[in-house]
C-alpha positions in Angstrom: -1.2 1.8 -31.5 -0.3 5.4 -33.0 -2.1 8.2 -32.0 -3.1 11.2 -34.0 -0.4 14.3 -33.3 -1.5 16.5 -31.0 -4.2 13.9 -29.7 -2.8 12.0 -26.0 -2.8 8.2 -25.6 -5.5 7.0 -23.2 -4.8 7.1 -19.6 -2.8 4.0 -18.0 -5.0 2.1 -16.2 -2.9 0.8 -12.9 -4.4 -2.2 -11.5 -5.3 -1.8 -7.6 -2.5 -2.8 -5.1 -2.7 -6.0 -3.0 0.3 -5.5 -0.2 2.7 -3.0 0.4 6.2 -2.5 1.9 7.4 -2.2 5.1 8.8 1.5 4.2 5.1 1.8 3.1 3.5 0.3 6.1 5.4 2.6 8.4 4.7 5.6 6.6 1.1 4.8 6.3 1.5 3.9 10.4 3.8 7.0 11.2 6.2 4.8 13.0 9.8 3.9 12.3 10.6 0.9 10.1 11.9 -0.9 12.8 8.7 0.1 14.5 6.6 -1.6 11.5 8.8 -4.7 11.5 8.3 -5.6 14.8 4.9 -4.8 14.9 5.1 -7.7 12.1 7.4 -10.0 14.0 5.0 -9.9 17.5 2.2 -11.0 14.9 -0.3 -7.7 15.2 -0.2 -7.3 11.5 -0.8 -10.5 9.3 2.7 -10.4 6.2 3.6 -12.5 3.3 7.4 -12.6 2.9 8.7 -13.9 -0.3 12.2 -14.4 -0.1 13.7 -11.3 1.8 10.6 -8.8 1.3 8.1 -8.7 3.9 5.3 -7.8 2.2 1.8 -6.2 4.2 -1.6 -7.0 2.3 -3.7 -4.5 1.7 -6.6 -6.1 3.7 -3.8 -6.7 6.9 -3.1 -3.2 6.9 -6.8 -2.2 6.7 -7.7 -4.8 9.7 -4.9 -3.4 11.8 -6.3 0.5 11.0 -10.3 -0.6 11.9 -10.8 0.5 8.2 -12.3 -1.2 4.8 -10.5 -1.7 2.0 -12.3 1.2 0.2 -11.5 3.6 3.3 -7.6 2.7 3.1 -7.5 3.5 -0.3 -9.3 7.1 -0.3 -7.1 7.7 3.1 -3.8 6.9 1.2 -5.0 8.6 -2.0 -5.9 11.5 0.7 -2.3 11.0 1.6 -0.5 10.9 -1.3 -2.1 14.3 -2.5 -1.2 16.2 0.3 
C-alpha cells in the first residue's frame, strides 16, 4: 500500500516473543554464557532446543526470576531503554 508523501506508514506491529537465546538469557541473568548453559544442562531453567539452538521460553525464564510474564516484559523493555 502507498502512502501519501510526506505522510509515514503505520507503525510495525512485532508480535510478542515466546523464547529467547542463551546470549539473551545470560544477559537478562548477568551471568556468563557458559553460566546460562549450564544453568540449562543441571535442569533449573526448563529449554527447547531445535536442532543446535537452545532456546529459553519466555514463561521459563520468568518462573526461574519469581516474575509474571507481564513483569518480564516491562523489566526487559526497562532494560533495553537504559
Amino acid at each position: 500500500m502507498k502512502h501519501p508523501i510526506g505522510s509515514t506508514p503505520p507503525a510495525q506491529v512485532r508480535p510478542p516473543r515466546t523464547a529467547y537465546s542463551l546470549d539473551e538469557t545470560a544477559a537478562t541473568l548477568g551471568v556468563t554464557y557458559e553460566q546460562a548453559r549450564a544453568m540449562v544442562h543441571r535442569g533449573e531453567i526448563r529449554s527447547i532446543r531445535s536442532g543446535r539452538y537452545i532456546r529459553i521460553p519466555v514463561g521459563a525464564l520468568a518462573d526461574y526470576l519469581g516474575m509474571s510474564r507481564s513483569e518480564l516484559a516491562d523489566h526487559l523493555a526497562a532494560a533495553t531503554a537504559a
